[in-house]
C-alpha positions as CSV (number, residue, x, y, z in Angstrom):
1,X,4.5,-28.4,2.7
2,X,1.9,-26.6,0.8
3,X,-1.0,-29.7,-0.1
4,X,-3.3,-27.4,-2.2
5,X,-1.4,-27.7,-5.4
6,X,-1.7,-24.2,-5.5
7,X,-0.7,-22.2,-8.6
8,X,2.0,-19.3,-8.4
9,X,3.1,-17.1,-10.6
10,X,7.0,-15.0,-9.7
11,X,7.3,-11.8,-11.5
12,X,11.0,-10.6,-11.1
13,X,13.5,-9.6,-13.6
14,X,16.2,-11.2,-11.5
15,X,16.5,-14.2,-13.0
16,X,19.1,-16.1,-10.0
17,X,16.5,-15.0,-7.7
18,X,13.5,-16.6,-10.1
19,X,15.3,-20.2,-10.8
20,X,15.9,-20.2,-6.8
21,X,12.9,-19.7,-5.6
22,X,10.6,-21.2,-8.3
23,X,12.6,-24.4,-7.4
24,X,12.0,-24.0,-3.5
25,X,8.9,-23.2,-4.0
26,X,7.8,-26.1,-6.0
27,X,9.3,-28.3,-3.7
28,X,7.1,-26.9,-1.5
29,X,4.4,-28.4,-4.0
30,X,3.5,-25.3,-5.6
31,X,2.7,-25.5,-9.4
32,X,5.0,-22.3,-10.3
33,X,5.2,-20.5,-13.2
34,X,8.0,-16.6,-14.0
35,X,8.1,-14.2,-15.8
36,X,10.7,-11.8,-15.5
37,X,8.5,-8.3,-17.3
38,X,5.3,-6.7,-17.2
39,X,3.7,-8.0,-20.3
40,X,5.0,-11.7,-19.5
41,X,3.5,-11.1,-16.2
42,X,0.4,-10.4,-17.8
43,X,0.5,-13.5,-20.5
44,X,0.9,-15.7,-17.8
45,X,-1.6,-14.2,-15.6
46,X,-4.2,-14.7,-18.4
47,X,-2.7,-18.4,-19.3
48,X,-2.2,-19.5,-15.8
49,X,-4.8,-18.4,-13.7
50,X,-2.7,-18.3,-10.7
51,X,-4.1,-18.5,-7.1
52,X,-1.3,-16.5,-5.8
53,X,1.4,-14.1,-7.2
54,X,5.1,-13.2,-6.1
55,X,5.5,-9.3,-7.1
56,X,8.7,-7.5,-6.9
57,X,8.3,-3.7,-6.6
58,X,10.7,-3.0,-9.3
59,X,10.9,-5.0,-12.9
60,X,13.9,-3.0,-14.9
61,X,12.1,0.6,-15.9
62,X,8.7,-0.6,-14.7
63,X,7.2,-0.5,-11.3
64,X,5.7,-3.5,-10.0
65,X,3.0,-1.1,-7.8
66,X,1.4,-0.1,-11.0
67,X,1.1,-3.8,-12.0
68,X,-0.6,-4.9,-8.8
69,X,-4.2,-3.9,-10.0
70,X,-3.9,-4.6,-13.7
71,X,-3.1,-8.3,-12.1
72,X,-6.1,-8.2,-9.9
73,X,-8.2,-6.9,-13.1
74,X,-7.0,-10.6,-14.9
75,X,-7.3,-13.0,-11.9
76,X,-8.9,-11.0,-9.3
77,X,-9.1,-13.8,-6.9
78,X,-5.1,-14.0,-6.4
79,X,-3.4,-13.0,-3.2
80,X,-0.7,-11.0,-4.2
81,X,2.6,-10.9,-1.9
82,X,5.2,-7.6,-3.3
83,X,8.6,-8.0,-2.1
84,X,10.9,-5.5,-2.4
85,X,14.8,-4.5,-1.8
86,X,13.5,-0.9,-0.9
87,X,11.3,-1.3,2.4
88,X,9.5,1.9,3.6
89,X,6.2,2.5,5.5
90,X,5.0,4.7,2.5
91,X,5.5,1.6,-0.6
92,X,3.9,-0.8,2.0
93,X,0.8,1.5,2.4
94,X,0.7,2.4,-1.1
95,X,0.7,-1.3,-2.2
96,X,-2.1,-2.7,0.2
97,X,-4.0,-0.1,-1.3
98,X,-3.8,-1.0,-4.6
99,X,-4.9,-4.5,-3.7
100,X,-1.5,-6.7,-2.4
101,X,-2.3,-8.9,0.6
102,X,1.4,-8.9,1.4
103,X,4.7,-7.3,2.0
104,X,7.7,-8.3,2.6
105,X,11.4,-7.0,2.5
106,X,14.1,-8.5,0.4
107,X,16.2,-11.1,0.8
108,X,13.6,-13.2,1.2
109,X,13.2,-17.1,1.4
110,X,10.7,-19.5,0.4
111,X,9.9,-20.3,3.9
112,X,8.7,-16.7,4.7
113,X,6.7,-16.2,1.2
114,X,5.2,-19.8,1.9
115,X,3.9,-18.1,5.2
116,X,3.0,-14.8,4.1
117,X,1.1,-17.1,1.2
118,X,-1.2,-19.3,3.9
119,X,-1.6,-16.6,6.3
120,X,-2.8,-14.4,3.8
121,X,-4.6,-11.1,5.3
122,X,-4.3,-11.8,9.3
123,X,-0.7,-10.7,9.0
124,X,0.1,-7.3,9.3
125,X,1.8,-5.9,6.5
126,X,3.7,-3.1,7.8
127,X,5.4,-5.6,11.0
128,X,7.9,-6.6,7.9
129,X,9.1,-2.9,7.3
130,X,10.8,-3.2,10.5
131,X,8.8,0.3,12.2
132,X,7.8,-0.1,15.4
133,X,4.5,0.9,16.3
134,X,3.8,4.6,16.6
135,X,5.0,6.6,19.4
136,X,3.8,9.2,21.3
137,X,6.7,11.3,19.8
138,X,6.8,12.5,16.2
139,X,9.7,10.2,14.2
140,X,12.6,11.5,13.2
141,X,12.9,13.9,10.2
142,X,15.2,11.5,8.4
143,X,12.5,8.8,9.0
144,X,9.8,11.6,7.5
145,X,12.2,12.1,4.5
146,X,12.7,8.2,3.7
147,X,9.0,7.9,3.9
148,X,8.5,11.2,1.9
149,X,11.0,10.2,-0.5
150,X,9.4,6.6,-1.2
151,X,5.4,8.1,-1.6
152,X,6.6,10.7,-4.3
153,X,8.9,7.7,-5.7
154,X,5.5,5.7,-6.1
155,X,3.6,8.5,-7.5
156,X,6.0,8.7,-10.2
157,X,6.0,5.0,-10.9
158,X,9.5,4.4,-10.0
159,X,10.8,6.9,-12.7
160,X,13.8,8.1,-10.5
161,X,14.5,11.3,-12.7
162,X,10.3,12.3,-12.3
163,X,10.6,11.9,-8.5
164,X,13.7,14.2,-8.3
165,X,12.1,17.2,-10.4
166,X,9.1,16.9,-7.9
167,X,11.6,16.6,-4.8
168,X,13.1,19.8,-6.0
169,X,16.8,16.9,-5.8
170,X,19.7,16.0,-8.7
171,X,18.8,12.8,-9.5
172,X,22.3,11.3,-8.4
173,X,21.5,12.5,-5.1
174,X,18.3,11.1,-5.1
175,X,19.7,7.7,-6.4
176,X,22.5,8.2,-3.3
177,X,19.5,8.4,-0.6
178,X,17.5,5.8,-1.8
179,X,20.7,3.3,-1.9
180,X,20.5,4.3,2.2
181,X,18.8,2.2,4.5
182,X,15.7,3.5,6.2
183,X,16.4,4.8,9.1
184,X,14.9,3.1,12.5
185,X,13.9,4.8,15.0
186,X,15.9,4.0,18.2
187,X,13.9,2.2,20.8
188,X,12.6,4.3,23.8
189,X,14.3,3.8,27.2
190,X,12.6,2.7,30.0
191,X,12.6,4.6,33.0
């Protein structure tokens, strides 16, 4: 149980997900506050002062990556955890360096966003995406496409119809490979 009292602040436009976890989470004696958009995001921010905040990666039309350092900008002392339903290598890079101390992959439970809370930056981020550490071999092209596919996503904000004019894609087959899993590389074989 979390005995800091500590302030939190979910931003998700799922609203199941929201009452589940805010409940959870206070049980877990956390003072927690939602908002389900950008702009309430940023209200509450300013209102609340939180010390940490639950991000997900995409909020409707909006990208929760471009939130991460308007956030920091209001309350720059929050830890900020993005979870996401889209894992990849490239969106876990691109939102450490836009100041989140965390990532992890959707579904999530409170007991793993209470840890990735109190261990704050002596995890490592990218363990959650699933990759294993890199090999001596090159990964697989599919594995190069996801990632490709998910940096050019982010550069476009999330706009799905931007990031298939610049992927040279239809966007319906865009939407179909981003609905894919990421592929895994298989594990090497001992000899």
């Amino acid at each position: 149980m979390n005995q800091s009292n500590e302030r939190l602040l979910i931003v998700d436009d799922d609203a199941v997900f929201v009452r589940v976890l805010a409940r959870a989470l206070g049980a877990r004696g956390y003072q927690v506050s939602v908002a389900q958009n950008a702009a309430a995001a940023r209200e509450a921010a300013r209102a609340e002062r939180p010390d940490a905040i639950v991000l997900d990666l995409k909020l409707g039309e909006e990208n929760g990556l471009a939130l991460i350092p308007e956030l920091l900008g209001i309350v720059p002392r929050a830890r900020i955890l993005l979870l996401t339903g889209y894992a990849s290598i490239a969106t876990a890079v691109e939102a450490i360096k836009r100041g989140a101390h965390d990532y992890l992959a959707k579904p999530v439970d409170a007991d793993a966003v209470v840890r990735a809370l109190a261990e704050g930056d002596a995890r490592d981020p990218l363990a959650e995406t699933g990759a294993p550490p890199p090999p001596d071999a090159p990964p697989p092209l599919r594995r190069l496409e996801w990632e490709h596919i998910q940096r050019v996503l982010a550069e476009c904000d999330g706009n799905i119809s931007e990031a298939a004019r610049r992927l040279g894609l239809h966007r319906r087959t865009l939407q179909r490979k981003l609905a894919k899993r990421p592929v895994r590389e298989r594990p090497l074989e001992e000899d």
